[in-house]
C-alpha distance (Angstrom), angle and dihedral (degrees) to the residues before:
residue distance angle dihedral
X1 . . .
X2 3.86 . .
X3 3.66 117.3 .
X4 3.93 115.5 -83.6
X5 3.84 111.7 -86.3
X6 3.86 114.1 -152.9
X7 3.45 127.4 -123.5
X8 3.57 138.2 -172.4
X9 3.91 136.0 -148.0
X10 3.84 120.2 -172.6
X11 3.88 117.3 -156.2
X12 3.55 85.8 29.8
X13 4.00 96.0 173.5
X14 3.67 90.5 52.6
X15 3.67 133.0 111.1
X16 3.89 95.4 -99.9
X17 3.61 99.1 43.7
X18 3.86 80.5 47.7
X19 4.13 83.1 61.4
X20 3.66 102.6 36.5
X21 4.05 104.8 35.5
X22 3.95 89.3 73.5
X23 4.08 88.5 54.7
X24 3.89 99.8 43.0
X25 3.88 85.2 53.7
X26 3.67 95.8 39.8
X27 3.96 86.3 61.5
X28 3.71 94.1 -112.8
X29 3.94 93.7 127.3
X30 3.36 101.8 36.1
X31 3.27 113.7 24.5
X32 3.65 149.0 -68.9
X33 3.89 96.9 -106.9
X34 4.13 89.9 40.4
X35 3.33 116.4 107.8
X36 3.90 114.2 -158.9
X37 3.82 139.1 -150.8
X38 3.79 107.5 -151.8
X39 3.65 128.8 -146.5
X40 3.65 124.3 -166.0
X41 3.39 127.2 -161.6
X42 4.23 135.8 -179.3
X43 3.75 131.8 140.6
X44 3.96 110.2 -78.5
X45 4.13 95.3 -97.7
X46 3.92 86.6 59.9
X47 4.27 84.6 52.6
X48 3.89 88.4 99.3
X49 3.52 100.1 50.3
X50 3.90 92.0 40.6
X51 3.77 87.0 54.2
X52 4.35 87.6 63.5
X53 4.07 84.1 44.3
X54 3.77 87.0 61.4
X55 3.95 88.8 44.0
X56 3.51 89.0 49.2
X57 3.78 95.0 53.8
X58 4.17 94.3 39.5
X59 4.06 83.5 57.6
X60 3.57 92.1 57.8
X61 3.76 92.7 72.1
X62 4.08 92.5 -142.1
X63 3.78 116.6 -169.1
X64 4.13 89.9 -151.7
X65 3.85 94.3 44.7
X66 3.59 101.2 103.7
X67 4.27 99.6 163.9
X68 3.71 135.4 -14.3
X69 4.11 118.6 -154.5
X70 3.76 114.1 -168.8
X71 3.97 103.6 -167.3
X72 3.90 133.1 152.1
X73 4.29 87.5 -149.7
X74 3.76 115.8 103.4
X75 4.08 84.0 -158.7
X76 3.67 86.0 63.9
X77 3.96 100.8 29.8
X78 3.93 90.3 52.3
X79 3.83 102.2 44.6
X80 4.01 119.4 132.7
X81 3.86 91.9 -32.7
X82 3.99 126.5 -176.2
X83 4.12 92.3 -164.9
X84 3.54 135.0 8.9
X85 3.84 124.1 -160.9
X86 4.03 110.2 -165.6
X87 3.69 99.2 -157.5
X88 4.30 99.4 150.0
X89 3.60 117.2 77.9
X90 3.95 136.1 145.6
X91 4.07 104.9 -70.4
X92 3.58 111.9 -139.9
X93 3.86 113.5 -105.0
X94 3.84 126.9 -143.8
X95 3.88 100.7 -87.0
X96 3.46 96.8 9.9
X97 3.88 105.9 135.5
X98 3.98 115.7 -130.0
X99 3.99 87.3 -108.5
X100 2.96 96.7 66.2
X101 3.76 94.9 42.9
X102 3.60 84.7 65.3
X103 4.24 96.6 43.4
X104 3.55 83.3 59.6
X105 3.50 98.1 48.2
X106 3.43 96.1 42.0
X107 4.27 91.5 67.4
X108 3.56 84.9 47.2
X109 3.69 105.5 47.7
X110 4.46 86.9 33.8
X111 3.74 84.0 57.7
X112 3.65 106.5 48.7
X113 4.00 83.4 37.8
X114 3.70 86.2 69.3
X115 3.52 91.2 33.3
X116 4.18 94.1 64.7
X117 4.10 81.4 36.4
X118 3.55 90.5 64.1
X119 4.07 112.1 34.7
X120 3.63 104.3 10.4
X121 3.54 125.0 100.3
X122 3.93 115.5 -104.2
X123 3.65 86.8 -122.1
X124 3.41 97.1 55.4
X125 4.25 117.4 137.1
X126 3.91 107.1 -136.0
X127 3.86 122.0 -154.8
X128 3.82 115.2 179.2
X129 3.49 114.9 -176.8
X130 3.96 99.7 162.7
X131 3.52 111.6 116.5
X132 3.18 143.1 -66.0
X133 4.00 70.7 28.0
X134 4.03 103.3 178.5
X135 4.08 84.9 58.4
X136 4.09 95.5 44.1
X137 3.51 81.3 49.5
X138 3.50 102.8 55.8
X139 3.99 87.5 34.9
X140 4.11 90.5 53.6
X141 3.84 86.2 45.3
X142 3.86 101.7 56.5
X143 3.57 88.5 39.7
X144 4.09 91.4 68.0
X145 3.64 97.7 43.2
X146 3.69 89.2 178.4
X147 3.35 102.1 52.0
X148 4.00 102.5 82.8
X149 4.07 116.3 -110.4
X150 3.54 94.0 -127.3
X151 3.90 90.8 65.6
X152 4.23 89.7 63.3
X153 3.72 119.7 74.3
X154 3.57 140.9 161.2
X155 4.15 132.5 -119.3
X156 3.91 103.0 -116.4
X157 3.73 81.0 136.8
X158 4.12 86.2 97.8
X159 3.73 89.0 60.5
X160 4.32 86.1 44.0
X161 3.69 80.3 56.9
X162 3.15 101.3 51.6
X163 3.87 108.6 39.3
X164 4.28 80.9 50.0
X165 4.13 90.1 55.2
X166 3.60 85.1 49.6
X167 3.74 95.5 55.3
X168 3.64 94.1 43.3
X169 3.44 104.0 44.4
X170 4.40 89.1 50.4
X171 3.92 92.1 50.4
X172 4.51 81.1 42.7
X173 4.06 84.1 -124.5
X174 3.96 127.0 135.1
X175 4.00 108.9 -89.0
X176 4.31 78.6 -124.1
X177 4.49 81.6 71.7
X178 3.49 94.5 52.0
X179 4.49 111.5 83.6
X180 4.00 142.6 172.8
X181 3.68 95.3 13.3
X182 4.58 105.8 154.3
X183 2.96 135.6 -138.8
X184 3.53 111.0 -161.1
X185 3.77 135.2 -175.1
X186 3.96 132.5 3.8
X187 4.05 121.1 -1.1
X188 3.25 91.7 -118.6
X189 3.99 135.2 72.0
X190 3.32 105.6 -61.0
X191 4.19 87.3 59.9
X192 3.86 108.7 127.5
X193 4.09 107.8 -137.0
X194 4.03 95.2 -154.3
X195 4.02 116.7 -160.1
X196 3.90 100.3 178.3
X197 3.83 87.5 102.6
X198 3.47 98.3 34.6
X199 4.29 122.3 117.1
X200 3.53 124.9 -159.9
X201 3.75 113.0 -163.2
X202 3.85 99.5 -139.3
X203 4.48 116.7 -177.2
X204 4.22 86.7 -25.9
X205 3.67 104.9 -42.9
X206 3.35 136.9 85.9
X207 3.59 130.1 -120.7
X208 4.00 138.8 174.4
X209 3.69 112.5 -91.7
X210 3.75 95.4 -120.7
X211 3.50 88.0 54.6
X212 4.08 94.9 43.9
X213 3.93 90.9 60.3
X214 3.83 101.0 34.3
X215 4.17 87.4 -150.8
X216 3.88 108.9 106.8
X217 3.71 84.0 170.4
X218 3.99 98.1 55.1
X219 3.47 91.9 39.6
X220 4.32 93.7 48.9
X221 3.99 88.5 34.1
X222 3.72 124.1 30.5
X223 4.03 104.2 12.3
X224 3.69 81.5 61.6
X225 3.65 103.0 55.5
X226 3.70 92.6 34.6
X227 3.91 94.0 61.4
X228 4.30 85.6 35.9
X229 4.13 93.0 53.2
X230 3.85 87.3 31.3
X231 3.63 93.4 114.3
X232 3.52 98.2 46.7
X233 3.52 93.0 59.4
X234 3.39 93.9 57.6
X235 3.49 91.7 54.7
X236 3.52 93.1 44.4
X237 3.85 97.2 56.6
X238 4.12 99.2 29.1
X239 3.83 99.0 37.1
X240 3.28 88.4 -133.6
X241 4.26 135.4 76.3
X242 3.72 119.9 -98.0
X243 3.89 102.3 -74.8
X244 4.34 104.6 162.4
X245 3.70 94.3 41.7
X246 3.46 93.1 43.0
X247 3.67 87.9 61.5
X248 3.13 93.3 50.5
X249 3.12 98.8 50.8
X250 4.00 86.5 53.6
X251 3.44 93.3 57.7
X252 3.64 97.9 52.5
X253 3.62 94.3 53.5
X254 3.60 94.9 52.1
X255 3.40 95.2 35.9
X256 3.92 88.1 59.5
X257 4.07 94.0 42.3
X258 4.41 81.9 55.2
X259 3.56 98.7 38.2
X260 3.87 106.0 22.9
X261 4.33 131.5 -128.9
X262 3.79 124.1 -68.3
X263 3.36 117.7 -93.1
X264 3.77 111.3 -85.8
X265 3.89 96.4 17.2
X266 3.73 144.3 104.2
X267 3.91 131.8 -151.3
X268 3.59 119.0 -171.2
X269 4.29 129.0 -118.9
X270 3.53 139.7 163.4
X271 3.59 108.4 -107.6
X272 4.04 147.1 163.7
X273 3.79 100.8 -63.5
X274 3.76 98.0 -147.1
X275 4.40 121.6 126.3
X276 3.48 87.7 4.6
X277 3.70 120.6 153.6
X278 3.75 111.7 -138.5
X279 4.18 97.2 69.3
X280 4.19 92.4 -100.3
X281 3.83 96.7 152.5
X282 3.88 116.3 -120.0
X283 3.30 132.6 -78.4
X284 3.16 111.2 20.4
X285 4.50 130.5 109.9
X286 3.64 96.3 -107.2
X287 3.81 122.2 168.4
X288 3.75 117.3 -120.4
X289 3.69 141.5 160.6
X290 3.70 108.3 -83.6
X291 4.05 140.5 176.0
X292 3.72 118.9 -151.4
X293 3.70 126.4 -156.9
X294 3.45 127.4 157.5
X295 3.85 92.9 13.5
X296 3.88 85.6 -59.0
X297 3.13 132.6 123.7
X298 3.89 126.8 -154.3
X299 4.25 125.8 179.3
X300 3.64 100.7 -120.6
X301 3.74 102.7 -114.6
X302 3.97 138.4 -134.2
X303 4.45 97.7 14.6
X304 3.93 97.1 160.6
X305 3.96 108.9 -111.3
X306 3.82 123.3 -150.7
X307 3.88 129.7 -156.0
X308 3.04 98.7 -91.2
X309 3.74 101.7 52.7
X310 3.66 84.7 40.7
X311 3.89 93.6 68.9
X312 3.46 92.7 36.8
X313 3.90 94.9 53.0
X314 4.13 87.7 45.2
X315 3.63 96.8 55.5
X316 3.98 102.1 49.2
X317 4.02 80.1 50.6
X318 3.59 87.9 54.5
X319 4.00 85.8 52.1
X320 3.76 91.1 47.9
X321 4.14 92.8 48.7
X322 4.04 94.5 53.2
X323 4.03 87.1 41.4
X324 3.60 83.0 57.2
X325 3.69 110.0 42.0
X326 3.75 86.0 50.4
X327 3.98 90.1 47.5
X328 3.48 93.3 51.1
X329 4.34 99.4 38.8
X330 4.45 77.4 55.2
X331 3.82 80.2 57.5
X332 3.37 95.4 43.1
X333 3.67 97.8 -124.5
């Protein structure tokens, strides 16, 4: 057995963490032979509720579980981690203006910035899925200026997700057939799910997506919206924000970051924009395809670009650049 790695979850007595704890534990993310340390963290009202969390997880009698510590202090939330997962953030309100969304998120994402800074380890792998999660991202990253960029990305796997289900469930495949679809851009809905690279394995062979689903205009018109609004729906039927395939989603991206991409394949996460080869301006959290090996991630170079990706991938990056600007002028940057 390797030595426990620590891990952290942030909005730990939320409905995601309540989704994704029992997997991280299980050894689903990590690894089967990793034994983990987790650390739970939620503002001190949610301390209650976190405390049957922690019940919840002792009762599950996990082999790989080695400690649990609740806490609402980023001091002891923060200390010598292996992996952070950023879940909590500022939920937008009825009538709350996106600005200040991002003012409150800002303090957050400043704070635990300076909180990895301090009493993480420099090797630390930072997932922030809180929303508006490219910004927090970037935010969290130039707060811990010696923590490298490249360790901070952002879950745009959910959209991945999604945009492959679609695919799969149209050409009446397993979403396991369906490869290399992109999600570029913002999580949000200006993101541009991109198909020119995509593969659907259809009886044994492989073809080119366009060609698996024989519907340019579905797969230029509605497939995009559907995985764009995606979200929205969710909340608009359940009440509620995606919480299970948000975990999942989670747990794919880390698991690739630990344990790397498949051969041949691409998954898609916001990361630092810079020497990138598609034109996305610097820094910014922009979601490309990436392949991961060796707990590194690389943007996966030279994929041919048409038109109308082109002005699709240029206007989320306008999105991302005034998210940013006002970000940083809250910071006072």
């Amino acid at each position: 057995m390797s030595e426990p790695i620590r891990v952290l979850v942030t909005g730990a007595a939320g409905q995601i963490a309540y989704s994704l704890l029992f997997s991280i534990a299980k050894g689903d993310v990590f690894g089967k032979d990793q034994p983990v340390v987790l650390l739970l963290l939620d503002i001190t009202p949610m301390l209650p509720v976190l405390e049957g969390v922690v019940m919840e997880l002792q009762d599950c009698a996990l082999p790989l579980l080695r400690e649990i510590v609740p806490t609402d202090k980023e001091e002891v939330a923060f200390k010598d981690l292996d992996a952070a997962i950023l879940v909590g953030s500022m939920p937008r309100r009825e009538g709350m203006e996106r600005k200040d969304l991002l003012k409150a998120n800002v303090a957050i994402f400043k704070s635990q910035g300076s909180a990895l800074e301090k009493y993480a380890r420099k090797t630390v792998k930072v997932l922030v899925v809180g929303n508006p999660a490219n910004t927090n991202c970037l935010i969290a990253a130039k707060s811990a200026p010696s923590i490298p960029k490249e360790n901070f990305s952002c879950l745009t796997r959910l959209d991945h997700n999604r945009a492959r289900s679609q695919v799969a469930m149209r050409c009446g495949v397993p979403a396991t057939h369906v490869k290399n679809v992109i999600i570029w851009g913002n999580h949000s809905s200006t993101q541009y799910p991109d198909v020119h690279h995509c593969m659907v394995n259809m009886s044994g062979s492989e073809l080119a997506c366009f060609e698996a689903v024989k519907d340019d205009a579905w797969l230029k018109g509605d497939f995009v919206q559907t995985v764009q609004q995606r979200g929205a729906a969710v909340i608009k039927a359940r009440k509620l924000s995606s919480a299970m395939s948000a975990a999942k989603a989670i747990c794919d991206h880390m698991r690739d970051i630990w344990s790397g991409t498949p051969e041949g394949e691409f998954i898609s996460m916001g990361v630092y924009s810079s020497g990138n080869s598609y034109g996305v301006p610097e820094d910014l959290v922009y979601s490309f395809p990436v392949q991961i090996k060796g707990k590194s991630w690389k943007i996966v170079d030279g994929l041919t670009v048409n038109e109308f990706s082109q002005s699709k991938m240029d206007a989320t990056a306008a999105e991302l650049i005034e998210e940013r600007d006002t970000a940083l002028s809250f910071l006072g940057v």
